[in-house]
Structure formats: structure tokens, C-alpha cells
PDB file of N, CA, C and O in Angstrom:
ATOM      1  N   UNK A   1     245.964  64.406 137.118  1.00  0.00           N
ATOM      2  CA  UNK A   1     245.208  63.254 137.540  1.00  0.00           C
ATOM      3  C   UNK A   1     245.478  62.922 139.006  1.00  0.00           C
ATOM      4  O   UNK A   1     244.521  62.860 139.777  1.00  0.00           O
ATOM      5  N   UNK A   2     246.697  62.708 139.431  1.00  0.00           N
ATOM      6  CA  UNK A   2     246.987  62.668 140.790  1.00  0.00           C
ATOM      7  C   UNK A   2     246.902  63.808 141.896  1.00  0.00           C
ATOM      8  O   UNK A   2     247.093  63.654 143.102  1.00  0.00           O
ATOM      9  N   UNK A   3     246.622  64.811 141.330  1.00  0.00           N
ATOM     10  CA  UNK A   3     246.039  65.880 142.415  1.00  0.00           C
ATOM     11  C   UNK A   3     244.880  65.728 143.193  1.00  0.00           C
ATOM     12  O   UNK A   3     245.098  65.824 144.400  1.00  0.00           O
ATOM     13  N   UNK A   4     243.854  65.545 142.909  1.00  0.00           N
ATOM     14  CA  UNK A   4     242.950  64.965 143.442  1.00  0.00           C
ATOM     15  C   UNK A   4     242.896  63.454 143.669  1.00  0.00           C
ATOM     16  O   UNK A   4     242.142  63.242 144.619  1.00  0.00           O
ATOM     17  N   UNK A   5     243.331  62.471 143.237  1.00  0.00           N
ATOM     18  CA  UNK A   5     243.364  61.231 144.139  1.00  0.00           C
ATOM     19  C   UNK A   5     242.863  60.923 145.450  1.00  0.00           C
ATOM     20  O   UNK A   5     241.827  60.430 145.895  1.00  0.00           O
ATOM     21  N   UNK A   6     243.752  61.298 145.842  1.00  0.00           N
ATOM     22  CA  UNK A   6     243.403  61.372 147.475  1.00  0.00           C
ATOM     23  C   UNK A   6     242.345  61.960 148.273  1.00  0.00           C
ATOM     24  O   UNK A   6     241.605  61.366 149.057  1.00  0.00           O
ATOM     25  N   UNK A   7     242.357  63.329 147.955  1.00  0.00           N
ATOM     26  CA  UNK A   7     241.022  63.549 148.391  1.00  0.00           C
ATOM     27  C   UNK A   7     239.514  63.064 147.847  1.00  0.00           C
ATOM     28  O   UNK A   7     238.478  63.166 148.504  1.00  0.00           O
ATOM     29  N   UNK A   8     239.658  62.381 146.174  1.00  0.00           N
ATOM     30  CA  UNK A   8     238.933  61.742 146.294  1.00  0.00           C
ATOM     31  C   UNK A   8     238.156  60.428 147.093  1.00  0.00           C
ATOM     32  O   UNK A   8     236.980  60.084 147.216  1.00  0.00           O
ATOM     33  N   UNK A   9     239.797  59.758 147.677  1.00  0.00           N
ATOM     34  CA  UNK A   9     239.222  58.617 147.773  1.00  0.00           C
ATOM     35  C   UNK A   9     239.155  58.723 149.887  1.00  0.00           C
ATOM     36  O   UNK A   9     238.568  57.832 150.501  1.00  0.00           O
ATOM     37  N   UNK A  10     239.644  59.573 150.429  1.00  0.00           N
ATOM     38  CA  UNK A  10     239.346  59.908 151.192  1.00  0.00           C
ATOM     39  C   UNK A  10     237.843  60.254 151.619  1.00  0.00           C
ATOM     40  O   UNK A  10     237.374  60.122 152.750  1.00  0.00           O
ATOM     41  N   UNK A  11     237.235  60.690 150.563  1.00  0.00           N
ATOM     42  CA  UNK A  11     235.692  61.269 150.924  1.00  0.00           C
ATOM     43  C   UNK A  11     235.077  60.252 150.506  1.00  0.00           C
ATOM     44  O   UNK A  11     233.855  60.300 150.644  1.00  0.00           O
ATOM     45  N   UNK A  12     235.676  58.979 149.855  1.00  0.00           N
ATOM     46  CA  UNK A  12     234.778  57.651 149.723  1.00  0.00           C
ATOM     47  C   UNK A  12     234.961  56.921 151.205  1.00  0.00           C
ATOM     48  O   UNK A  12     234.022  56.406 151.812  1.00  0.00           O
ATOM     49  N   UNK A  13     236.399  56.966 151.706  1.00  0.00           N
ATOM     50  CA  UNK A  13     236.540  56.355 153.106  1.00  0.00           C
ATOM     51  C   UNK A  13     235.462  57.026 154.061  1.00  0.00           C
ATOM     52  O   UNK A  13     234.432  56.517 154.502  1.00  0.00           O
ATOM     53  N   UNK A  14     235.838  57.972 154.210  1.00  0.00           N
ATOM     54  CA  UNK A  14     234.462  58.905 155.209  1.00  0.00           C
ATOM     55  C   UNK A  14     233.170  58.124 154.863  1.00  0.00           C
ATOM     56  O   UNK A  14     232.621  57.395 155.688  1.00  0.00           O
ATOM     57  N   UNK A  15     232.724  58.308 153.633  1.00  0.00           N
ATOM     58  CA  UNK A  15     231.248  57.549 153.739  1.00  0.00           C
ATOM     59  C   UNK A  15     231.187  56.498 153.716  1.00  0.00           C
ATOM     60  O   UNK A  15     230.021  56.105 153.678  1.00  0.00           O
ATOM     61  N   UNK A  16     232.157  55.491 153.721  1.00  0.00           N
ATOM     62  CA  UNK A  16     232.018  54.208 154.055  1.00  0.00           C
ATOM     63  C   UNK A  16     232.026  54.121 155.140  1.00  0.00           C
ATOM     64  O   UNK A  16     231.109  53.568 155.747  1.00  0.00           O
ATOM     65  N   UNK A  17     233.115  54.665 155.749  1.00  0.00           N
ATOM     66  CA  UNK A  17     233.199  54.553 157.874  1.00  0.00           C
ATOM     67  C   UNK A  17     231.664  55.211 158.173  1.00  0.00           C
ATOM     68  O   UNK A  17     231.212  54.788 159.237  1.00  0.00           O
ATOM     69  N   UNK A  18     230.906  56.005 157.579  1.00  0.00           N
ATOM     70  CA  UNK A  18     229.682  56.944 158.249  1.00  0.00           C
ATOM     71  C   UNK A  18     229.162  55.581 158.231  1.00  0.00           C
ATOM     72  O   UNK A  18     229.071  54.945 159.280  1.00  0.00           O
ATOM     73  N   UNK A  19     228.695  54.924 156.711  1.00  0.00           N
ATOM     74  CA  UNK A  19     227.805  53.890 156.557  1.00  0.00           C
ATOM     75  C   UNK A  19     227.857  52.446 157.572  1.00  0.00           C
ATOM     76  O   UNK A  19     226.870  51.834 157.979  1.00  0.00           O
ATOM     77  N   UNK A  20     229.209  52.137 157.822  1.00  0.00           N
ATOM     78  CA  UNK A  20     229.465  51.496 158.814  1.00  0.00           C
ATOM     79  C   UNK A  20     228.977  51.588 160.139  1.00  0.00           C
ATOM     80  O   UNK A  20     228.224  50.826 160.747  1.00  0.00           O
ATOM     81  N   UNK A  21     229.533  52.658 160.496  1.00  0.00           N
ATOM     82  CA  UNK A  21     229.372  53.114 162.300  1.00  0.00           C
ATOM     83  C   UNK A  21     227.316  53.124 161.934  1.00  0.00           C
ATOM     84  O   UNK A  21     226.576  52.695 162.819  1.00  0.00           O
ATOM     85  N   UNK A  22     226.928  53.465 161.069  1.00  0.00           N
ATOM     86  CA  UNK A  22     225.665  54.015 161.629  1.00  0.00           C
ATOM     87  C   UNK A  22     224.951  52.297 160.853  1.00  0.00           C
ATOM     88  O   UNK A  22     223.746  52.321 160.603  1.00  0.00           O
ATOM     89  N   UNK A  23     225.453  51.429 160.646  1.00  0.00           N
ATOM     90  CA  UNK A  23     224.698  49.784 160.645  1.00  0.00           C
ATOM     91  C   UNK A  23     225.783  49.453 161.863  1.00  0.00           C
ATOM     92  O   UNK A  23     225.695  48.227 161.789  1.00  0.00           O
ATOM     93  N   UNK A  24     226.493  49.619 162.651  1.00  0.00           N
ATOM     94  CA  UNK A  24     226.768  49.028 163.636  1.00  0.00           C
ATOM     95  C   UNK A  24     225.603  49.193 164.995  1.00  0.00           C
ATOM     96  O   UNK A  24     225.050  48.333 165.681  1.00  0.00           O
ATOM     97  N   UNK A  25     225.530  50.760 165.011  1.00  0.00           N
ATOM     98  CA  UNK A  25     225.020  51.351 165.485  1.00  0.00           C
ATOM     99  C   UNK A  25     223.449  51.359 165.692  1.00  0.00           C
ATOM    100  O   UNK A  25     222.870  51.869 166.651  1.00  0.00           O
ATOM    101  N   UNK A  26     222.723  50.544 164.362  1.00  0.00           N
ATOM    102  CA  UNK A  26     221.510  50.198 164.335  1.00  0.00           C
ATOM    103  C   UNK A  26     221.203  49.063 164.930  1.00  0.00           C
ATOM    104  O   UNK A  26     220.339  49.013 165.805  1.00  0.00           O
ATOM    105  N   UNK A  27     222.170  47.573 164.342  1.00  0.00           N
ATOM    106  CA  UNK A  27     222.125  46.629 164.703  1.00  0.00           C
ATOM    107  C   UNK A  27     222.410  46.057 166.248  1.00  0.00           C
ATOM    108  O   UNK A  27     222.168  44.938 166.700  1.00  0.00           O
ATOM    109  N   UNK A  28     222.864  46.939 166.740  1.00  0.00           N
ATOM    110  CA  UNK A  28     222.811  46.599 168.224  1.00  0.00           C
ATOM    111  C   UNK A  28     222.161  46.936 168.864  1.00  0.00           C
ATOM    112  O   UNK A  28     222.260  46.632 170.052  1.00  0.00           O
ATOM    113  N   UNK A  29     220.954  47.905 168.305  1.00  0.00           N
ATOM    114  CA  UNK A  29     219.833  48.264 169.136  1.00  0.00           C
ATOM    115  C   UNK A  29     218.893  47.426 168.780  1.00  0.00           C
ATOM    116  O   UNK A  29     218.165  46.936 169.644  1.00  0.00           O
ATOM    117  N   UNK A  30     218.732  47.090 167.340  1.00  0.00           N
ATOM    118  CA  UNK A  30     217.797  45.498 166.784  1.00  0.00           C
ATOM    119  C   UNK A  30     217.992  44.528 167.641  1.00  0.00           C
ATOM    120  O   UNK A  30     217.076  43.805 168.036  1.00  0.00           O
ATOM    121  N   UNK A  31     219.151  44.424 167.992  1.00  0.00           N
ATOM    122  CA  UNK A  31     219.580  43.094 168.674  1.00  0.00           C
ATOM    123  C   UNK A  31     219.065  42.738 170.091  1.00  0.00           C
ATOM    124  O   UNK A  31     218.706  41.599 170.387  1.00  0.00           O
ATOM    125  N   UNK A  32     219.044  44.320 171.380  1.00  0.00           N
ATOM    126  CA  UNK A  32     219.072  44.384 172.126  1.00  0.00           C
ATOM    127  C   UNK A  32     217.463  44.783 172.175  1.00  0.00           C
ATOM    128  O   UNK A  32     217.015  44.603 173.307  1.00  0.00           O
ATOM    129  N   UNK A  33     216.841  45.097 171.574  1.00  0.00           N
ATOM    130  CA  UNK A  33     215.451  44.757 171.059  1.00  0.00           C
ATOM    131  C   UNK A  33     214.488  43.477 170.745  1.00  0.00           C
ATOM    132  O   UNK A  33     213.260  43.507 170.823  1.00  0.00           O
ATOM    133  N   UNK A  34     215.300  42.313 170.365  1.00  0.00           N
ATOM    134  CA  UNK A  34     214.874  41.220 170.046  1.00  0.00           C
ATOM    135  C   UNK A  34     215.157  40.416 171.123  1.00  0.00           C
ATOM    136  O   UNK A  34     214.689  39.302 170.885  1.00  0.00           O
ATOM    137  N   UNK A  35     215.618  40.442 172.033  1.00  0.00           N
ATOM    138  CA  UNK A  35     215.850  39.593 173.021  1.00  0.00           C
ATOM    139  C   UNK A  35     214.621  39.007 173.951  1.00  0.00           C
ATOM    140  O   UNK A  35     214.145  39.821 174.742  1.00  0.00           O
ATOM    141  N   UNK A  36     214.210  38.038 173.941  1.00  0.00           N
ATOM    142  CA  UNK A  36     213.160  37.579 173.938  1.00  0.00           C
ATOM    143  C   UNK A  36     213.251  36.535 175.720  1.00  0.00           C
ATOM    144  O   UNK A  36     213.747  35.423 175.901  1.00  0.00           O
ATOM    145  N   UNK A  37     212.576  37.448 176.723  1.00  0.00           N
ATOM    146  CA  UNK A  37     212.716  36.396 178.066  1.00  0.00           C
ATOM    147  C   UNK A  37     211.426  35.830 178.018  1.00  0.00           C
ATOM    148  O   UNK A  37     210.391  36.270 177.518  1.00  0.00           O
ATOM    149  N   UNK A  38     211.785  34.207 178.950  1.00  0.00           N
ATOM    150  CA  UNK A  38     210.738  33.148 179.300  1.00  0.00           C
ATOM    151  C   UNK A  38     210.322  33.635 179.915  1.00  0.00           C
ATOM    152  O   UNK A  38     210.755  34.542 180.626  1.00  0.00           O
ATOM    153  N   UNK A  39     208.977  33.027 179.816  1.00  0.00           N
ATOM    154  CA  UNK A  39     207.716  33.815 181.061  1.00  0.00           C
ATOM    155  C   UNK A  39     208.094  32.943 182.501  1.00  0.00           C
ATOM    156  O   UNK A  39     207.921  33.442 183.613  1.00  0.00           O
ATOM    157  N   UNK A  40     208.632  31.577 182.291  1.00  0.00           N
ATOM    158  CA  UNK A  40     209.372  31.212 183.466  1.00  0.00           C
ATOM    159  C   UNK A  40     211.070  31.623 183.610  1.00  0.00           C
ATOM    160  O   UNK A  40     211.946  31.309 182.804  1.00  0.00           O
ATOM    161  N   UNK A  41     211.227  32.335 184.754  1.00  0.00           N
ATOM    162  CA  UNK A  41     212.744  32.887 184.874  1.00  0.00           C
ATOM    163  C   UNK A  41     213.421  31.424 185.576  1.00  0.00           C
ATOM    164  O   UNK A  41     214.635  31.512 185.762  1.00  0.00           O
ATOM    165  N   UNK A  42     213.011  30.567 185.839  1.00  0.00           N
ATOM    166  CA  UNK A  42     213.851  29.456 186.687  1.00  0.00           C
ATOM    167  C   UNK A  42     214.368  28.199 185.296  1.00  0.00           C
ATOM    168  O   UNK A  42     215.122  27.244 185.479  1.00  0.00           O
ATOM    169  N   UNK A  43     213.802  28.524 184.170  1.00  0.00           N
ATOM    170  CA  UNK A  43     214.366  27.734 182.889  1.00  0.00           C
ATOM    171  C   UNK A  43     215.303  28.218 183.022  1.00  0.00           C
ATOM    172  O   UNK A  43     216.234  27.984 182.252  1.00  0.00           O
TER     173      UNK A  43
END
């Protein structure tokens, strides 16, 4: 049972860090996308 452990739960860490980095990775381009300037720049 403990032979594999680890590498199981190792290949769950990997796809959690993938799933992470790649919604970090989205959301800051959403973000930097939504940024919305006044048609007056002196507000």
C-alpha cells in the first residue's frame, strides 16, 4: 500500500500546481483586458 503513496499523490500535486499556474495565468490577462479608460484622461 505504501509503495505507491507518494507517487500517487505527487501526480495529484503536479495537476493541481498545472491547474493553478494556468487560472493564474488566465486571470491576469482577463484582468488586464477589462481595464476600462475615460474618454476624458484629465478625470
Amino acid at each position: 500500500m505504501a509503495d505507491n503513496y507518494l507517487e500517487n499523490h505527487y501526480e495529484q500535486y503536479l495537476k493541481r500546481k498545472e491547474d493553478f499556474l494556468r487560472r493564474k495565468r488566465g486571470m491576469s490577462r482577463q484582468q488586464v483586458r477589462n481595464v476600462e479608460r475615460p474618454d476624458d484622461e484629465s478625470l
